[in-house]
N, C-alpha and C positions, 0 to 999 in steps of 0.2 A: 718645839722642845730643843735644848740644848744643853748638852754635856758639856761641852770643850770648856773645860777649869785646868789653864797654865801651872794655877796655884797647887796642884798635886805631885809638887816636886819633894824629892826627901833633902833635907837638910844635914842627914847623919844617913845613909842608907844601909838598912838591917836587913839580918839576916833573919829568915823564917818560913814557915811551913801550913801552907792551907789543904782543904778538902772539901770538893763534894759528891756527893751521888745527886744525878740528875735522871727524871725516865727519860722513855721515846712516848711520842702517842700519836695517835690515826685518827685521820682527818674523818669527820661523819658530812662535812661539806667540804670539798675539795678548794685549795688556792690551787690555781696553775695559768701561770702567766702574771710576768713582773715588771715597772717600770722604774725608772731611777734606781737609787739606791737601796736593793732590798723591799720597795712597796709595792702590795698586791694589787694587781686588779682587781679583784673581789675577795671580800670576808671570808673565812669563814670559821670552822666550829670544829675542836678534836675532843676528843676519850684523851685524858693521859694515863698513862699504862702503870701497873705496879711495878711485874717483875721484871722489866726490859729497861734493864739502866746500866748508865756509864759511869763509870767512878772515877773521880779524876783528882791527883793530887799535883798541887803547885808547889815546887822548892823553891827558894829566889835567895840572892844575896846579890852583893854588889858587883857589878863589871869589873875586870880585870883590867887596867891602864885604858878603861874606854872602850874596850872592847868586848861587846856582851852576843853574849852567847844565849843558843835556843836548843836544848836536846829532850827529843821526844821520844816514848819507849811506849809502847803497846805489852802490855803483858811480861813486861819486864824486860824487852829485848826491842833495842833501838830501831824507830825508823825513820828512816830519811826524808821519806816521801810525806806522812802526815809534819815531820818538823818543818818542813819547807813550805808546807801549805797553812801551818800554825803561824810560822813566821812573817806572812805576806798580809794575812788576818791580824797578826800585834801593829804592824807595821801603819797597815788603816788605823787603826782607834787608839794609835799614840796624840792624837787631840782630845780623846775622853781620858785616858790615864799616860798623860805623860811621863809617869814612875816608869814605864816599862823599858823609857830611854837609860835606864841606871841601872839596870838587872841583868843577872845572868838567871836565865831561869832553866828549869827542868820540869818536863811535866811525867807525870807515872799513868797511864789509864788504864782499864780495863772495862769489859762488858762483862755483863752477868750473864747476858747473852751469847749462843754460841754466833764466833764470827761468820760462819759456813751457814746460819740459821736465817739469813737472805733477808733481815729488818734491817732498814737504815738505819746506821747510826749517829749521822750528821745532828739529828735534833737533840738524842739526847748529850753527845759531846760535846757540841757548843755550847749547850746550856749549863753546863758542869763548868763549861772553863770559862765563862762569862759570872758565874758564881764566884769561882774562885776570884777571879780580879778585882769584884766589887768586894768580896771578902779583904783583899787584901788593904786594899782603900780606906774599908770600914774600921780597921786595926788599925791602920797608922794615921790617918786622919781625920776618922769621926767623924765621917762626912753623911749619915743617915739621922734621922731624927725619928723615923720610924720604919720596919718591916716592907708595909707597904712600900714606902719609896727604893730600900733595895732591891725589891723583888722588879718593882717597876724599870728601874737602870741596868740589872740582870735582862731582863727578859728585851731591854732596847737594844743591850749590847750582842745578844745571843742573836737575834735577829738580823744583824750584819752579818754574820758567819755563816748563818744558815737561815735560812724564811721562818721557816714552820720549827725552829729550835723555839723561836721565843712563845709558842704555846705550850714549851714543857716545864715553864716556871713555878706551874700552877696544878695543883691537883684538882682531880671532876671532868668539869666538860669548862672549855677556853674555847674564846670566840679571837680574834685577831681582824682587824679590820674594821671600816667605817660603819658598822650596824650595832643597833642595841648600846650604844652611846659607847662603843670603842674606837681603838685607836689604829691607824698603820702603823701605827711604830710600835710597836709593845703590845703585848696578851693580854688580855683581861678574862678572869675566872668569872665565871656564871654560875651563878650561887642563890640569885633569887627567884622565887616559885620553879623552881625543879623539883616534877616529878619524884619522889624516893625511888622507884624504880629503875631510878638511872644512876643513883649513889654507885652499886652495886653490879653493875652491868658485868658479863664476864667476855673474855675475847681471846678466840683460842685459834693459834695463826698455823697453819697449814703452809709446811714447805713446800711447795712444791721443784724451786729449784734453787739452790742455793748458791748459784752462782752469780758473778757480778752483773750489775746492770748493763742492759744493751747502751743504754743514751743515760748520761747524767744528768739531774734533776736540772742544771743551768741552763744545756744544751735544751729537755725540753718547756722549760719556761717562754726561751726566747723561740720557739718556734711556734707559738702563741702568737708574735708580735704577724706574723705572714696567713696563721691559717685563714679559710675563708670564713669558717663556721664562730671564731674567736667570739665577736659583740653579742652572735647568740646566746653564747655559751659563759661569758660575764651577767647579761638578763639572767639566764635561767638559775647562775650559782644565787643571786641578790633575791631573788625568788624563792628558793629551795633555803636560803637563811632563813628568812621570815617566816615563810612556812614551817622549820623547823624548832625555829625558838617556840613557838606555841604549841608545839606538839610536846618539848620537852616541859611543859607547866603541866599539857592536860595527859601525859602518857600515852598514848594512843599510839598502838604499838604496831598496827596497820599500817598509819602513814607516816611511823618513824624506819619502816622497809622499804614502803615505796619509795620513802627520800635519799635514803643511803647506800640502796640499790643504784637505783639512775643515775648518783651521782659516780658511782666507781666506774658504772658503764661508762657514761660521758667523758670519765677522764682518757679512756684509752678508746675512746671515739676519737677524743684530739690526738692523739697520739699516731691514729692510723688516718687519720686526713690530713697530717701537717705533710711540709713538705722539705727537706725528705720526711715518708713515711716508717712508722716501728711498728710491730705487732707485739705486743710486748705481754702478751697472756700465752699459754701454753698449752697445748692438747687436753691435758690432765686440770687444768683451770678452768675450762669449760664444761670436763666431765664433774667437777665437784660441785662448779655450779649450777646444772643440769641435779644432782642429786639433791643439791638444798632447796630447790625448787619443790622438788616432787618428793620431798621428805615435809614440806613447811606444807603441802596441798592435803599428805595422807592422815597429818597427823596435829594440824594446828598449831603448833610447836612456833613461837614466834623467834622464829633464828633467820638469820639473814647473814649477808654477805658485802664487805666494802676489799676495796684493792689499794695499794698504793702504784705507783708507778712500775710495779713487774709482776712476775705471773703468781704471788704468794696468796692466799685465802687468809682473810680475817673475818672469823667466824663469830659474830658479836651473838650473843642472847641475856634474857637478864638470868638473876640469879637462880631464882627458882625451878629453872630448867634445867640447873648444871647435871646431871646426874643423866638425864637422858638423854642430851646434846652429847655428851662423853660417851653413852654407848654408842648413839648415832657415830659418833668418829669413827670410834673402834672397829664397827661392827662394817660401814658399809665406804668412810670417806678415806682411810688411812693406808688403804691400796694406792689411791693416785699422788701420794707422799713421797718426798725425796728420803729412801732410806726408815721410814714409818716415821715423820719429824714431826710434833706438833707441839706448842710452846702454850701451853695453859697458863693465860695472862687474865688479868681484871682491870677493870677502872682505879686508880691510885690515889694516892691523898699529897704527890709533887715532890720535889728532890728536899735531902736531907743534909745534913753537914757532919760531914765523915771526924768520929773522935780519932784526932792521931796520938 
């Protein structure tokens, strides 16, 4: 596949104003460990979230005498730090929109989420601001002939910025990677024979600390490339795909824990056999997962537990349960909470286009 179109130059360059909301969403088979440019070593498969989204608006006009400018604002007050890393990211994918060589731009973001509430935000940001640019494309030179193919160039481009951005293109459950006739480059939504009981699924994320991450997601990608256990642990995600895609047709809500269990363990198995080693779960993440253990044995209650890369609880159950999954929090998980935090999320239906 290839983007790089010279011909998306302006001829008259306008001034104007984009938007989108984008979610985050959690991996139920974990990527970890990357080659080349942004491509996974193995598939896999996320939840996109509802309430866990970045909103991101693009101003743009034309460079001042050649000289264009990038100012970034978090919550309405400037930062230097995401403009300089927004800037490095335009800088690559000036061969997919070369407009961006004529722009002075401005981006506004914000999360819905609290920033102290310890979810990454990388997937759903890039995928808002990879929206925005095909947005902006799409207005000035009609370059889509259908949805699908925007969403397709969105989710190619969010994918350079961040891995797992390009599965937030899409509402439900996205697979990303060479399984179930997908791609490396881009998200594909998973939409046929799925279960209903996973339309609805709910995911209710437990703070535990809300502090920044020990090791950034790059740093432990590439320590993937050294561990000893890595080729195992590539079989077992290719495994754990497969097995799950037919779990999500026939429901089976046994070995849709089994699998999303093992896999959160496994990720921070690598994490603590790479070299340098992280321990990146926390006293209090052990004890909650010790309780869902022994709340899921007393009580049947099919609620299970996935991680991303630090010590936060993502409390998946389907919907049916919500009401005493919620007392369960209250009653017995919400002591080992950063400050009592927990973020009552669901499965979503994928980003929207902000009316300005």
């Amino acid at each position: 596949m290839n983007y790089n179109n010279p011909n998306l130059i302006f001829k008259n360059v306008p001034t104007g104003k984009v938007g989108w909301s984008s979610p985050s969403n959690i991996a139920l088979v974990k990527y970890w460990g990357k080659q080349g440019v942004q491509i996974p070593t193995n598939p896999s498969i996320s939840f996109t979230l509802s309430k866990s989204q970045t909103e991101t608006t693009i101003e743009y006009s034309p460079c001042n005498n050649d000289k264009c400018g990038l100012d970034f604002f978090l919550d309405g007050i400037p930062n230097s730090k995401f403009a300089e890393k927004i800037s490095v990211f335009f800088n690559s994918i000036k061969h997919i929109f070369p407009f961006l060589k004529q722009l002075d731009i401005r981006i506004y973001s914000k999360n819905t989420f609290p920033h102290s509430a310890g979810i990454a935000s990388s997937a759903s940001g890039m995928s808002a601001i990879a929206l925005c640019l095909c947005d902006i494309e799409n207005q000035n030179f009609d370059s889509f002939s259908t949805e699908d193919e925007f969403f397709q160039k969105a989710s190619y481009v969010a994918r350079l910025g961040s891995g797992s951005a390009c599965r937030s293109l899409y509402g439900g459950l996205v697979s990303w990677g060479e399984t179930n006739g997908g791609s490396n480059l881009f998200g594909s939504k998973l939409s046929h024979d799925i279960n209903p009981i996973f339309n609805n699924y709910h995911d209710s994320i437990l703070i535990v600390d809300s502090g920044q991450k020990k090791v950034s997601s790059t740093v432990g990608h590439g320590l993937m490339n050294t561990n000893p256990f890595s080729e195992a642990r590539f079989e077992q995600a290719n495994t754990n795909i497969k097995k799950l895609l037919q779990v999500l047709k026939s429901g089976n809500l046994t070995e849709f824990i089994e699998i999303v269990e093992l896999e959160a363990l496994t990720l921070h198995a690598m994490m603590m056999t790479s070299s340098p080693y992280f321990l990146l779960m926390k006293p209090n993440t052990v004890s909650i997962i010790d309780e869902i253990w022994k709340y899921r044995n007393d009580t049947k209650v099919p609620v299970c537990f996935t991680l991303d890369a630090g010590p936060n609880i993502h409390l998946l159950y389907p919907h049916a349960y919500k009401d005493e999954v919620h007392m369960f929090i209250n009653s017995t998980l919400l002591k080992f909470t950063n400050n009592n935090t927990v973020i009552h999320d669901k499965v979503g239906s994928g980003p929207t286009k902000l009316q300005l």
